[in-house]
C-alpha positions as CSV (number, residue, x, y, z in Angstrom):
1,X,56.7,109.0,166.3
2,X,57.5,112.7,167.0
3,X,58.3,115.1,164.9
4,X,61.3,116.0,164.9
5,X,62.4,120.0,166.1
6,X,64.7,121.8,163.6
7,X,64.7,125.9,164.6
8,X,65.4,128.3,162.1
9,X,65.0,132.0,160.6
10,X,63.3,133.5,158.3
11,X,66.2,135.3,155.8
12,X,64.8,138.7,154.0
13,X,68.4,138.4,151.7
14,X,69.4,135.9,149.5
15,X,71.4,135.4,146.3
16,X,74.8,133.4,145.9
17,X,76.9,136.2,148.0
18,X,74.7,136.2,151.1
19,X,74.6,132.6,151.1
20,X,78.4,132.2,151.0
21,X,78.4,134.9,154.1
22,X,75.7,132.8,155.9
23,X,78.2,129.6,155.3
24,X,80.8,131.4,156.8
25,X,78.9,132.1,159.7
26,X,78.0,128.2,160.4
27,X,74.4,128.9,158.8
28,X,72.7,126.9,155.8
29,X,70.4,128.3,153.4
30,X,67.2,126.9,152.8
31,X,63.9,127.4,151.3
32,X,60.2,126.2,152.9
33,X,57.5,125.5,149.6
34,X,54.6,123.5,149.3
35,X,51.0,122.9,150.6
36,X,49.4,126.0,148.8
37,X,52.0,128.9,150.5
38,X,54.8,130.9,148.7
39,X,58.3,129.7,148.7
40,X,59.7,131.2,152.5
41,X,63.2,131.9,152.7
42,X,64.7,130.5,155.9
43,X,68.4,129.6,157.7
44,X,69.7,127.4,160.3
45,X,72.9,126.6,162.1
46,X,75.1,124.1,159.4
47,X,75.4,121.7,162.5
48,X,71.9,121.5,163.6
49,X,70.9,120.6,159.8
50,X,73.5,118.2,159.6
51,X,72.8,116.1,162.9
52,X,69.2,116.1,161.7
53,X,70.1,114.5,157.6
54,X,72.2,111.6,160.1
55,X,69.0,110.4,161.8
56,X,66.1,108.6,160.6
57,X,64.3,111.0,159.7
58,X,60.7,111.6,157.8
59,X,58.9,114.6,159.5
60,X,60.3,117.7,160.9
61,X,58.7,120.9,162.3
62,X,60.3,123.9,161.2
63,X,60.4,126.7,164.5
64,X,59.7,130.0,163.1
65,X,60.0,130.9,166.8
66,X,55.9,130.8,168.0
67,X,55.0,129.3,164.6
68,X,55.8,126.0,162.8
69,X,55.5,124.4,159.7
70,X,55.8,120.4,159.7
71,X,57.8,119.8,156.4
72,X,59.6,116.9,154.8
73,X,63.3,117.3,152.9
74,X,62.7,117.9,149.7
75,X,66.6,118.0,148.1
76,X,69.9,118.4,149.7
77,X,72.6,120.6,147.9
78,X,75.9,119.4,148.8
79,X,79.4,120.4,147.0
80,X,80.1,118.0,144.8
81,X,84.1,117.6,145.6
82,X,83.9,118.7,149.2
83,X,80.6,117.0,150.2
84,X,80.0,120.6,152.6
85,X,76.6,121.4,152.5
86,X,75.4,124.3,150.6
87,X,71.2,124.2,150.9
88,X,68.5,122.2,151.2
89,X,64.7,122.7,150.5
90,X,61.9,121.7,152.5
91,X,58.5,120.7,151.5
92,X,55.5,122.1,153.7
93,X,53.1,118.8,154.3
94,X,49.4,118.3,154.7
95,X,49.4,115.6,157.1
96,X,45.9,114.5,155.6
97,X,47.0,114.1,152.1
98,X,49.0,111.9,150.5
99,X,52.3,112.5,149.0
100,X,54.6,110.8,146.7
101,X,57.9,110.1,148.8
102,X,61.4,108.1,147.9
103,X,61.5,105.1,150.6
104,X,65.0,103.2,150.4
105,X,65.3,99.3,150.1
106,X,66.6,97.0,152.9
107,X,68.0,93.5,152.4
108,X,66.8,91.4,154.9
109,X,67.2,87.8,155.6
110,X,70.9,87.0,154.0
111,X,72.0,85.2,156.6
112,X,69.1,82.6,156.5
113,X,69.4,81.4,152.6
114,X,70.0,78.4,152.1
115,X,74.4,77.7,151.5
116,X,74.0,77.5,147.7
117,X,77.0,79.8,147.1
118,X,74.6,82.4,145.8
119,X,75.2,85.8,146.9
120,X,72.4,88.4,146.8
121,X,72.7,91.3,143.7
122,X,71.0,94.3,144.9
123,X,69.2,95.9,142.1
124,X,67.1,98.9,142.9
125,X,68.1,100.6,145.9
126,X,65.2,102.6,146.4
127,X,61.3,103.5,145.0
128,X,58.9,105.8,145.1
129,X,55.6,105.2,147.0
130,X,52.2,107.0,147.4
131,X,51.2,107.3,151.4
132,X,50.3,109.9,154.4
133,X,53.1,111.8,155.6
134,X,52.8,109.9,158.9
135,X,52.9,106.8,157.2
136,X,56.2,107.3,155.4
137,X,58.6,104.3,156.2
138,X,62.3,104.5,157.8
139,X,62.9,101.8,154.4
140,X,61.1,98.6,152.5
141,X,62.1,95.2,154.0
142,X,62.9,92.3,150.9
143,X,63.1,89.4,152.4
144,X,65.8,87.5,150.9
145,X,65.7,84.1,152.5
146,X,63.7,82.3,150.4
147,X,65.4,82.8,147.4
148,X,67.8,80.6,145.5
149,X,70.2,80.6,142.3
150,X,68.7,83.0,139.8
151,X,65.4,84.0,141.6
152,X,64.6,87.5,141.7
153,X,61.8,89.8,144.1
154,X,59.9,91.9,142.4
155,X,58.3,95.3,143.2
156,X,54.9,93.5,142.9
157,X,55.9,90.9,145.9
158,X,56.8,93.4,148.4
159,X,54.9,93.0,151.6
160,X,53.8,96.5,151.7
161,X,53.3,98.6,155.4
162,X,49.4,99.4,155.6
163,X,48.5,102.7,153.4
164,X,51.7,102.9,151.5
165,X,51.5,102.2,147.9
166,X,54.1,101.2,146.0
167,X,54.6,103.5,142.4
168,X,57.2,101.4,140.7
169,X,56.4,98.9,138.1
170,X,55.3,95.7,139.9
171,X,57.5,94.1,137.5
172,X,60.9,95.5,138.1
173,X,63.2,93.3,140.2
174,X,64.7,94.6,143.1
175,X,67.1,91.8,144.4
176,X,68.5,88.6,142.5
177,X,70.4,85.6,143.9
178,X,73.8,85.4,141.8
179,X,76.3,82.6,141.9
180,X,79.8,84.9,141.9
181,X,81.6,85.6,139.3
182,X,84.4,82.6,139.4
183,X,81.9,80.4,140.6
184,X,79.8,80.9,137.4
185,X,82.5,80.6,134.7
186,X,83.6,77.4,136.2
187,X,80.0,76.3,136.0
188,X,80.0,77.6,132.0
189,X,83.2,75.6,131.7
190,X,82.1,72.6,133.3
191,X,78.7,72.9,130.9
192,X,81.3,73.0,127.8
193,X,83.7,70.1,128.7
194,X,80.9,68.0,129.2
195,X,78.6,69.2,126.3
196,X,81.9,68.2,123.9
197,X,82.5,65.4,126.3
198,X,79.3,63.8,124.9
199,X,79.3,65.2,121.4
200,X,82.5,62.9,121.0
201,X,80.9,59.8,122.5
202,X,78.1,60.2,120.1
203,X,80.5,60.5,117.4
């Protein structure tokens, strides 16, 4: 997959005023760190930025104008009533070594379990795995549609892309088939009336 092309410029100001001007001027902020180099102060237009955090993205080379540096997103700063973004920091890769990386979890396969009147609880919605910068995933598939009433998938049975290594404990359960809410207190009733149902008989 290519890399995707972000331009942007190195900034010899910052502090909060100069970063409120940039703002103003449809720029964002941002800082370049990582891979054994100083922290590089750097801006780019707002809607360039944004357009790239929309896609699918894993790794992007940063256009110094004849230079680049591939990097990954490290952290998004966003405001926290407005949702406008305010900076974000990028991580400077070495595309040999492997890094530790937040991969998001996909549901798959809900439409093929069984009709049990189970609905799927998603429990984790994302983990951290070890792999190669090129081998980062868009997400981890668990495949739901073997599952019935009160089976979980674990960390531990996740069919794993090649060279990515899964950091969470292989314990930890990521999805669980549920039976609603109403469902399952008419079952607990059910349970009762006939538990006392037969406690009477015996009596």
């Amino acid at each position: 997959m290519t890399n995707y092309q972000l331009a942007v410029e190195e900034r010899t100001h910052t502090g909060k005023g100069f970063s409120r001007k940039l703002r103003a001027e449809g720029k964002i902020p941002a800082v370049v760190y990582g891979f054994g180099q100083e922290a590089a102060h750097v801006q780019a237009a707002a809607r360039d930025v944004e357009k790239m955090l929309s896609e699918p993205v894993h790794l992007i080379d940063l256009n110094f104008g004849t230079s680049t540096k591939t990097v990954i997103v490290k952290d998004v700063n966003r405001d926290p009533v407005k949702g406008k973004l305010l900076h974000v920091d990028f991580y400077a890769v070495d595309l040999k070594k492997k890094l530790e990386v937040t991969v998001p979890v996909r549901i798959v396969g809900e439409d093929q379990r069984p009709s049990d009147g189970g609905i799927v609880e998603h429990l984790v919605w994302e983990i951290p795995v070890l792999c190669l910068p090129t081998d980062i995933p868009d997400a981890l598939d668990v495949d739901v549609s073997g599952l019935g009433i009160d089976e979980t998938l674990t960390v531990g049975e996740l069919k794993l892309p090649d060279g990515v290594e899964a950091l969470a404990d292989p314990a930890e359960a990521l999805v669980k088939i549920v039976l609603p809410r109403a469902a399952a207190a008419a079952e607990g009733e059910a349970a009762e009336a006939e538990a006392s149902s037969e406690g009477g008989a015996e009596e």
